[in-house]
KENUZA-639076 format. One record per residue (C-alpha): residue in three letters; x, y, z. Coordinates in nm, 4 decimals. Layout:
BEGIN
[r ALA, [X, Y, Z]],
...
end
This chain:
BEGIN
[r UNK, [-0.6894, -0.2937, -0.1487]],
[r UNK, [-0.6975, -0.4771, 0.1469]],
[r UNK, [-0.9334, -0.7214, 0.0223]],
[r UNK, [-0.6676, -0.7750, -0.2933]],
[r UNK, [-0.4454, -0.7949, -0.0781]],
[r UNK, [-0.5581, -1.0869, 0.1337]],
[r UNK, [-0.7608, -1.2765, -0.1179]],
[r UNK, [-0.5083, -1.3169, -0.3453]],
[r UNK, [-0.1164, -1.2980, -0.1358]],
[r UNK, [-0.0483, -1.0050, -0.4057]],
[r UNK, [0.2843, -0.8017, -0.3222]],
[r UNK, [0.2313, -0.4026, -0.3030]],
[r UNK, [0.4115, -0.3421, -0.6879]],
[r UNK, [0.1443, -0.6634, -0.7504]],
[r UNK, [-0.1139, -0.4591, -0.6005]],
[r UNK, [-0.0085, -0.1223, -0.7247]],
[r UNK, [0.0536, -0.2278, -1.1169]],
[r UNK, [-0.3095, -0.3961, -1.0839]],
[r UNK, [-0.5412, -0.3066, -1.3535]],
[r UNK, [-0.8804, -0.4025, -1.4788]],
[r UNK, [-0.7349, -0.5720, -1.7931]],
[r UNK, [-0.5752, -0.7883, -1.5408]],
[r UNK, [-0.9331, -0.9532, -1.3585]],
[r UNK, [-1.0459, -1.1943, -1.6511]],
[r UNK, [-1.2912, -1.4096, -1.5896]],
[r UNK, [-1.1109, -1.7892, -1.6376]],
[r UNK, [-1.3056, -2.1270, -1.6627]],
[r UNK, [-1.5993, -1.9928, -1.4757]],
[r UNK, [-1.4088, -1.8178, -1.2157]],
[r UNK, [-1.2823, -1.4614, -1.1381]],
[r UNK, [-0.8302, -1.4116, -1.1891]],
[r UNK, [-0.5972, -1.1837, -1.2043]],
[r UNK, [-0.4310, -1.2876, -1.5417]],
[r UNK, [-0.0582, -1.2114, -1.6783]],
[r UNK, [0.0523, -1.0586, -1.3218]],
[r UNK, [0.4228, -0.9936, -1.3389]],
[r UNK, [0.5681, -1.0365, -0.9973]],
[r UNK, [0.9114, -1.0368, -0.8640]],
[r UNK, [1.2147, -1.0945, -1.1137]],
[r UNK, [0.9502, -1.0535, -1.3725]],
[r UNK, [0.7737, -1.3777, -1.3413]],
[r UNK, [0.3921, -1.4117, -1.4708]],
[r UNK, [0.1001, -1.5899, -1.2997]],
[r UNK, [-0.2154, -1.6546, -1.3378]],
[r UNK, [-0.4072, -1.5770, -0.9641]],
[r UNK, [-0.7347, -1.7337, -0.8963]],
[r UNK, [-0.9218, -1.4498, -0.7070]],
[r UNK, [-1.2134, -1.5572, -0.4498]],
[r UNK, [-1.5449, -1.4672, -0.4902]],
[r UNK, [-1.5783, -1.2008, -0.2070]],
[r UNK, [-1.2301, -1.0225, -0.3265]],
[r UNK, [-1.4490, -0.9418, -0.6614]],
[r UNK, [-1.7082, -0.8340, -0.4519]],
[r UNK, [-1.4551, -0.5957, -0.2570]],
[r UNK, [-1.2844, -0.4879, -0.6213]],
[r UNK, [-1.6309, -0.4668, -0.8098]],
[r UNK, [-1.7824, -0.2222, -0.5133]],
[r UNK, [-1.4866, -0.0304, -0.5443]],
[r UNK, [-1.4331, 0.0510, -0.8884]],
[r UNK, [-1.8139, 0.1124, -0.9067]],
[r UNK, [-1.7356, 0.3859, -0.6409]],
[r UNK, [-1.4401, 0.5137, -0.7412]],
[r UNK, [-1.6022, 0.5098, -1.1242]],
[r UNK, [-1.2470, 0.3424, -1.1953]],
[r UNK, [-1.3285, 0.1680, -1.5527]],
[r UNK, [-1.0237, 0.1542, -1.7336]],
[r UNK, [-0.6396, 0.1442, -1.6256]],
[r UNK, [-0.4949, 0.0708, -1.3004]],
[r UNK, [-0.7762, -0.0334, -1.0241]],
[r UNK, [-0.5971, 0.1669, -0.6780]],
[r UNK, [-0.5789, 0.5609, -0.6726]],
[r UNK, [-0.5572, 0.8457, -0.5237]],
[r UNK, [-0.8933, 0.9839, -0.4266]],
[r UNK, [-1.0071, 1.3216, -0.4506]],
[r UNK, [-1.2064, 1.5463, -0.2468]],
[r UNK, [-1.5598, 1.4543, -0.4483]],
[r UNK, [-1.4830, 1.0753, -0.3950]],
[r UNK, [-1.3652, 0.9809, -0.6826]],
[r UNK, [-1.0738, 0.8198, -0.8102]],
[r UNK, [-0.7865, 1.0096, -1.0001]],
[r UNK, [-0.4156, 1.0114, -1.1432]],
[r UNK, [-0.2697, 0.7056, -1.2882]],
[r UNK, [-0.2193, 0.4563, -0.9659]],
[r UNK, [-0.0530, 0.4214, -0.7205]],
[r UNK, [0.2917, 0.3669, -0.5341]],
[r UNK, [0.3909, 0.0965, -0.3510]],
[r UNK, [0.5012, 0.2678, -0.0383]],
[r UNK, [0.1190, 0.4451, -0.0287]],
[r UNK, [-0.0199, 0.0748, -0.0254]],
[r UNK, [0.1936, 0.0211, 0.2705]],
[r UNK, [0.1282, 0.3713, 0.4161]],
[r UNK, [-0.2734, 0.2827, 0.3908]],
[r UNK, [-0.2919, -0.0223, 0.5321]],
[r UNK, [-0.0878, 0.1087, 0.8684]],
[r UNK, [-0.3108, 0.4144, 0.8788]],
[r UNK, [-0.6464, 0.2000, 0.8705]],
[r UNK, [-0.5020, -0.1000, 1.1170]],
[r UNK, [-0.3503, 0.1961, 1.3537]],
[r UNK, [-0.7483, 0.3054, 1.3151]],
[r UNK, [-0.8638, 0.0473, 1.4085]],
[r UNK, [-0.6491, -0.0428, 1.7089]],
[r UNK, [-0.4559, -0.2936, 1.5507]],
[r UNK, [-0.0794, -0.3851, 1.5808]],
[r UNK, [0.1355, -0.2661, 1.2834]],
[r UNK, [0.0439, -0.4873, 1.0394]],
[r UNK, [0.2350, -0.4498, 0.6897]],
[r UNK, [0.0747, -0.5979, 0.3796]],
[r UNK, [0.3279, -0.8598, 0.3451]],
[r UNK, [0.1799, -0.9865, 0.6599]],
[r UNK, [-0.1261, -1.0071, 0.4530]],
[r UNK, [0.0244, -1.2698, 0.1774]],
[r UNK, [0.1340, -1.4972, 0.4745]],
[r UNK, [-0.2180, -1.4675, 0.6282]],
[r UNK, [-0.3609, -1.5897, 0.2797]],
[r UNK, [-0.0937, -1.8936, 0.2379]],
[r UNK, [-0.1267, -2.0182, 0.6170]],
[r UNK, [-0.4913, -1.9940, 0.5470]],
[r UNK, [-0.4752, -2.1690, 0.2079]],
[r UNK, [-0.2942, -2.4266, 0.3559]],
[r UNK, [-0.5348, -2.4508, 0.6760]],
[r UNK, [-0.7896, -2.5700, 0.3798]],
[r UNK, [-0.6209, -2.8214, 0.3048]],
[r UNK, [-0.4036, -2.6573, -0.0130]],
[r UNK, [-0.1088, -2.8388, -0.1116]],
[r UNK, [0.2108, -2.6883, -0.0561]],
[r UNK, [0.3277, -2.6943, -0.4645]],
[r UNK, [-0.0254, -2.4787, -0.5589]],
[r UNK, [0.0554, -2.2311, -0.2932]],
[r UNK, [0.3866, -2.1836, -0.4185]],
[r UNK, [0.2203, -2.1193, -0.7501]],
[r UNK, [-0.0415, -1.8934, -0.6729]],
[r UNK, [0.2290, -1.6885, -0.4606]],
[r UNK, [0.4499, -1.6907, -0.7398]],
[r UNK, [0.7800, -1.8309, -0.5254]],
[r UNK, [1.0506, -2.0154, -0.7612]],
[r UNK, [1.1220, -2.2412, -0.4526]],
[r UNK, [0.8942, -2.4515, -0.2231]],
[r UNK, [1.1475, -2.4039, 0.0795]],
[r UNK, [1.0337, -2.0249, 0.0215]],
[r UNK, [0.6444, -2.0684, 0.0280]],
[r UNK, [0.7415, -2.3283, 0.3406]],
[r UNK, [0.9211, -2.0568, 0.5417]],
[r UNK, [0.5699, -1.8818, 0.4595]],
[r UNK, [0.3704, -2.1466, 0.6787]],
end
């Protein structure tokens, strides 16, 4: 999840509606096609090679091969139910950064990281605004 996540600035209903008819591969290159994000916009998210990595060694885990990508696991390690909810994204990621010693961190935090970081690599402001799916620049700049 956390991979997702960070990889690709997903929100946590991004993130929780996620399924494996969504990660298409796209001129050569792993995305996350027909998303529908916030006020039901769609985008097309390019998704970096060590995300799939993260995604692939999950579902191969979780024997996920159809339907939504995060759920609930079960006692023998493997994946059940039909996904999950937004507020157990958020409710994850606090549990595993508390863990870990980390400040609170919410997963919000981890769509900022990925368009500061974008940006960092020299990403122009109008493609970051695309692949976080913002209707205004002056949004994606408040971002950075």
């Amino acid at each position: 999840m956390f991979a997702v996540l960070l990889g690709c600035g997903l929100r946590r209903a991004e993130l929780a509606a996620l399924t494996l008819r969504h990660v298409q591969q796209r001129d050569n290159r792993c995305c996350i096609v027909d998303l529908v994000g916030k006020h039901g916009r769609i985008r097309t998210v390019p998704m970096p090679a060590w995300t799939k990595n993260a995604l692939d060694a999950w579902t191969k885990a979780a024997g996920v091969t159809v339907g939504r990508v995060f759920r609930s696991v079960h006692r023998g390690d493997r994946a059940h139910g039909e996904g999950l909810g937004e507020k157990v994204v958020w409710q994850t990621l606090r549990s595993y950064t508390s863990a870990a010693g980390l400040p609170e961190i919410a997963p919000h935090d981890l769509r900022r990281t990925m368009a500061k970081l974008c940006r960092q690599s020299g990403g122009e402001l109008e493609q970051i605004q695309l692949l976080l799916g913002h209707s205004s620049v002056q949004t994606t700049e408040r971002y950075l």
